[in-house]
Every structure is written in structure tokens, then in C-alpha cells.
C-alpha positions in Angstrom: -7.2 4.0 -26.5 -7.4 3.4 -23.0 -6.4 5.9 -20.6 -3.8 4.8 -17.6 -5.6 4.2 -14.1 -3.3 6.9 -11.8 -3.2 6.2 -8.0 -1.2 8.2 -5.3 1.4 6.6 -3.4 0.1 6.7 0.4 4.1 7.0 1.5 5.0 9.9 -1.1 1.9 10.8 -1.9 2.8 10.8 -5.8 0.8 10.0 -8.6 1.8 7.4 -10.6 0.0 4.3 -12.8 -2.0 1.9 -11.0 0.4 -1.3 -12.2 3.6 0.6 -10.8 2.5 0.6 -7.5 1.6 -2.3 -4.8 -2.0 -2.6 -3.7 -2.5 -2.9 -0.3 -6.1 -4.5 0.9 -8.3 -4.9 3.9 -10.4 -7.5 3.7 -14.3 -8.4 5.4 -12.5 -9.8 8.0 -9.7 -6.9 9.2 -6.7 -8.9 7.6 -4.4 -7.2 5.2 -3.6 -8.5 2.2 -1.0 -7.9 -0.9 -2.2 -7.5 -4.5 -3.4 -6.3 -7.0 -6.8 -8.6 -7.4 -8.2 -8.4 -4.0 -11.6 -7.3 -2.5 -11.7 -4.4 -0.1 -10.9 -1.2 0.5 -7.7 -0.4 -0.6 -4.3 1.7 -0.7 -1.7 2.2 -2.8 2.4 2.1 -2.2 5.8 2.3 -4.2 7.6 -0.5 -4.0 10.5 1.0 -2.8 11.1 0.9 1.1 11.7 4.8 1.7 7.9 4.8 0.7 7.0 2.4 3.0 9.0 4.5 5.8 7.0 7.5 4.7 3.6 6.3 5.1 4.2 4.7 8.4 5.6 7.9 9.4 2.8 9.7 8.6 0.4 6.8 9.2 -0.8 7.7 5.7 -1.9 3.6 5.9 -3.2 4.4 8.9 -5.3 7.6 7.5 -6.4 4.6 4.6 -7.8 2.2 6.4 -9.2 4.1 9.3 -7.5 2.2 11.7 -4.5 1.0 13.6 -2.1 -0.9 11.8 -0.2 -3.2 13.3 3.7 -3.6 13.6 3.8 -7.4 12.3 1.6 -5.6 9.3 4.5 -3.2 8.9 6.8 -6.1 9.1 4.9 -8.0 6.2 5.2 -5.1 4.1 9.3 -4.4 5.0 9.9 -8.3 3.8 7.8 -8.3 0.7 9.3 -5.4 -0.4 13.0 -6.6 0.0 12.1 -9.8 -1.9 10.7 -7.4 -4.9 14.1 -6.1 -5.2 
């Protein structure tokens, strides 16, 4: 039996299953990219919006990716996860 891959939440910083969450990537180049299949170095959010607020709040993203994030990145990640829902 396989055990279940857990990885925290950057926004609530819960721990959860790996295919519960959203994978957020930074590729070669500096872009960011959503899913679950990419290359990079990589963070973790529930796809719920509060935890999106949470980790731009605490620039847990930020903290991730050891770098600045930008607001249209933020912006990417506010639509995506509305059309989830």
C-alpha cells in the first residue's frame, strides 16, 4: 500500500494530501506556472481563496520562492481559483 504524499498549505500552513492542494511552480525562466506536472521549485495552496489571502499576507509565496511575487501573479492565482469553484 502506498502511503499519501502530505504537503502544507503555504496560506494555512495545514497539512493535507498532495492531490487536494494546487501546485504552484517557478520555472528556469522566473514565470509561474499552475499544476501539478511542472518542473521547478514548487509550493503548495488550497484551493480555496481565504488561503490564497493568507499566504499573500504573510508572503508565505513569497518566503517559497525566495522572491518577489508579483500582483498580476496574485491576480492569476485570484481567477483560477474562482473558476475551480
Amino acid at each position: 500500500m502506498k502511503a499519501k504524499q502530505l504537503r502544507r498549505c503555504v496560506g494555512c500552513k495545514e497539512s493535507k494530501p498532495q492531490y487536494s492542494l494546487i501546485r504552484l511552480a517557478k520555472d528556469i525562466n522566473g514565470h509561474f506556472n499552475i499544476g501539478q506536472k511542472l518542473d521547478g521549485r514548487g509550493a503548495y495552496l488550497c484551493p480555496a481563496e481565504s488561503c490564497m489571502a493568507k499566504a499573500k499576507k504573510s508572503k508565505g509565496l513569497e518566503r517559497s520562492f525566495k522572491r518577489t511575487i508579483p500582483a498580476e501573479a496574485y491576480e492569476l492565482l485570484t481567477n483560477t481559483l474562482a473558476s475551480k469553484d
